[in-house]
N, C-alpha and C positions, 0 to 999 in steps of 0.2 A: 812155408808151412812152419806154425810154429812148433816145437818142442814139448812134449807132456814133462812136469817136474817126474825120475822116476818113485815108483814106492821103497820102503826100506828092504823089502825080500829082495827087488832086484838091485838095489843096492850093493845086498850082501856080495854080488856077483862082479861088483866094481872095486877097483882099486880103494885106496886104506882112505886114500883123501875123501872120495865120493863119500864114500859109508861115513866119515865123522860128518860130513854135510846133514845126516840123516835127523841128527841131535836137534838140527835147528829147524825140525818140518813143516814146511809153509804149508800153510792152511788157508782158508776161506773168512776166517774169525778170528779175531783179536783177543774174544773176553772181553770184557766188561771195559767201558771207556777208563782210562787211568792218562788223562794230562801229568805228566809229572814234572811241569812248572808250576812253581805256584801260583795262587790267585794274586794277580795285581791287585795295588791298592786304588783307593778313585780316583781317579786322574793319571793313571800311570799306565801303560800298554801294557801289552798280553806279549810275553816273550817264550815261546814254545820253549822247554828241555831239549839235551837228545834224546833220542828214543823214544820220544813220546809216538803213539801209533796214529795212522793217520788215512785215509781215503781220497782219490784225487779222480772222481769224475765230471766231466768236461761233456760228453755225449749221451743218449738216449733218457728216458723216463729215471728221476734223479729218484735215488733207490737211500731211506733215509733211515732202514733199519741195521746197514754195518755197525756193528760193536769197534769202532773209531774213534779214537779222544780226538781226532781235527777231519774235519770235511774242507776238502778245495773244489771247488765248485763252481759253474759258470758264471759269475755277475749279473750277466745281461738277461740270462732265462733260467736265473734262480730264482725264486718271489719273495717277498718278505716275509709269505706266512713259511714259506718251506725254511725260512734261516731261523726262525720263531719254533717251529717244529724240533729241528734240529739244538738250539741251545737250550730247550726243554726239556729236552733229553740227557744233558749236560754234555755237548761237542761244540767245542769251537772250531768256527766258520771263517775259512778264507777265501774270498773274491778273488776270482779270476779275471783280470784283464787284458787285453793288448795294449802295451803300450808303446809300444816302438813299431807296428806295422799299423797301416788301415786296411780293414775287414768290409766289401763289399755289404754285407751281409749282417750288418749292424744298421740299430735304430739312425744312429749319429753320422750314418757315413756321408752322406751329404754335406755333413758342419764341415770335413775338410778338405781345404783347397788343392784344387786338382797340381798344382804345384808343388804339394809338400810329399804328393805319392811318390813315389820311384821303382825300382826294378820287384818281381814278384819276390818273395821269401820260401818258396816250395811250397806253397801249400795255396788250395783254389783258393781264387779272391781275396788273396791279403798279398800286402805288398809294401815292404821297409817306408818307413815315415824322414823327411829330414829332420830331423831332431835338434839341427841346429835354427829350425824356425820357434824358437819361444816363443816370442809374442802370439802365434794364432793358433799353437798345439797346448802352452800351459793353460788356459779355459777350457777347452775341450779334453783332458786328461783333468781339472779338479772336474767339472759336471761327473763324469764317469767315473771319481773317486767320492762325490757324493751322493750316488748313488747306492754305492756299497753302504756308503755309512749309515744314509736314509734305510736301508733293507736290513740294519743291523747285525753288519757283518763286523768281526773280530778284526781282519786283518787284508789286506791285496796281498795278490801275488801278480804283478807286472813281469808280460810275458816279450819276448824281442829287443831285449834290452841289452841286444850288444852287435848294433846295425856295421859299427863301425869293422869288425870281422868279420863283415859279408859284402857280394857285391851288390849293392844298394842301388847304385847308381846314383851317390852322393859321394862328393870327395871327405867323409865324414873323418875325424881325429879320436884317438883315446881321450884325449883332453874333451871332446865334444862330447863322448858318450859318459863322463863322468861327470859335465855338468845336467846332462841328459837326468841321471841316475842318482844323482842326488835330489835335483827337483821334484822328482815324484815319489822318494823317501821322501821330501818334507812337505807334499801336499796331502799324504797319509799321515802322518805323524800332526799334520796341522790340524785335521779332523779327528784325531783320537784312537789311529787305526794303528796296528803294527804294519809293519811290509816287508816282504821277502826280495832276496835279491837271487835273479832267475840265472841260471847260468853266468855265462860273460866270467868264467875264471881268473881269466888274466887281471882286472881289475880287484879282486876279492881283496888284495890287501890292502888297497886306499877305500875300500866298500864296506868291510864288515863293521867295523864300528857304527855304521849308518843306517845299519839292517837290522831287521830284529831274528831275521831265520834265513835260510839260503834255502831255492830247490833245485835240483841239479839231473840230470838226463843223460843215464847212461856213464857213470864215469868207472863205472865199474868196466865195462866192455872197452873203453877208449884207456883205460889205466890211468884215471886224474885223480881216483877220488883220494891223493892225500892233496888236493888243491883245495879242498871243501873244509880242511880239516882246519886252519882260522876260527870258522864260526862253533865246531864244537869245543873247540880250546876256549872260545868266549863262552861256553853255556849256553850258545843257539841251538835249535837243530838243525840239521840237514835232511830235509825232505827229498828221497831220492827213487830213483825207479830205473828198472832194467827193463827193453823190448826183448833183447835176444839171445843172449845170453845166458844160460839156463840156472837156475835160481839156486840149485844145490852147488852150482862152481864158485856164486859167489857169495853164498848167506854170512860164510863164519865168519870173513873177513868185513862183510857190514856191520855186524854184531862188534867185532872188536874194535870197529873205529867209529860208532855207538851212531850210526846212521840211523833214521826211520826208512825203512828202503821197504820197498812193493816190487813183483813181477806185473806188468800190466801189460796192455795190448795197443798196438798205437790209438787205435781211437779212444782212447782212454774213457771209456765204457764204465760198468758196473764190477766188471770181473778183475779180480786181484788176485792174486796169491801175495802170505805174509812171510817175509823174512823175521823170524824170534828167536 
């Protein structure tokens, strides 16, 4: 069951640390979209701020009125007008994709070869990719990167991108997953797109120069997130989100290490609460 964030009355009732939590009271609403990177020039990517505010639904009827400077969004059953919608509104839009498992449950899943599947990743119907098969996964990850591009998306975000610290049921290497992880930085960046680099901490220091933003899962409840802290030292952001961890233990500390962090719900849904 999850946790309700409390109000400030009952705060009052909680220790000194609780009650300064109260300053930073997450809400439902951002205010008004405020990117606060600036606009690239033509030909140059979009490289989010910290702190810049942001939304990350994945599940049900895509809800396009958040007051959000970045929408993350599904790829596959996002539309072009909804991305058209959305940067009309002034929010940049990041593509979500898998790119280190296959997804039963995808247009494309059939393009790959029952050879390159391997052990599940916890979640139905998807299942770690060998990564060390280039040849027949780099076409099939640029189609699904121009897709995004074709639907007028800002940026990917490439999701399972760190097979090689899971059991795969590939004898995969760090060295694997970091030519993994560059190649699909540079099938984004080939089409004009930014890209986030999804978790996978341990690589972050041969990774960030390569990235345009990182998003990260929980590093507040596991204690990583000064792992993240590379790409706000380069003037990325950090797109970050807590499931369980209740949002007033860890907002001030987001704030001070200038995270874009959200409370969310694992199916990553419409419902937020903001850390500000």
């Amino acid at each position: 069951m999850k946790r309700r964030t409390p109000s400030c009355l009952a705060l009052l009732l909680l220790p000194l640390l609780l009650l300064a939590a109260c300053t930073s009271a997450p809400d439902e609403d951002d205010g008004q979209p405020d990117d606060l990177s600036p606009a690239p020039a033509p030909g140059e990517l979009w490289r989010p701020a910290p702190g810049v505010s942001w939304q990350w639904q994945l599940t049900g009827k895509l809800d396009t009125s958040v007051k959000a400077a970045v929408y993350d969004v599904d790829g596959f059953t996002t539309t072009k007008e909804q991305v058209a919608e959305l940067k009309q509104a002034g929010r940049r839009t990041i593509c979500y994709l898998s790119t280190g498992a296959w997804e039963d449950f995808r247009p494309d899943a059939d393009a790959f070869p029952p050879s390159t599947r391997g052990e599940g990743n916890g979640w139905e119907g998807e299942r770690w990719l060998d990564i060390r098969r280039l040849a027949e996964l780099e076409p099939l990850m640029a189609a699904r990167i121009d897709m995004c591009r074709d639907k007028g998306f800002d940026a990917v975000e490439p999701d399972n991108m760190d097979a090689y610290r899971n059991k795969s049921g590939f004898p995969l290497t760090a060295d694997d997953q970091l030519k993994y992880n560059r190649l699909i930085a540079k099938l984004a960046h080939d089409r004009g797109l930014s890209v986030g680099l999804k978790n996978d901490l341990d690589q972050i220091p041969e990774l960030v120069g390569e990235f345009d933003f990182a998003v990260n899962e929980q590093c507040m409840q596991y204690d990583e997130c000064d792992r993240v802290a590379p790409f706000v030292k380069a003037g990325k952001a950090v797109f970050h989100v807590e499931y369980e961890k209740p949002i007033g233990q860890w907002c001030p500390r987001a704030r001070e290490a200038k995270l874009s962090s959200l409370q969310k719900k694992y199916e990553l849904g419409v419902w937020r609460q903001v850390c500000r």
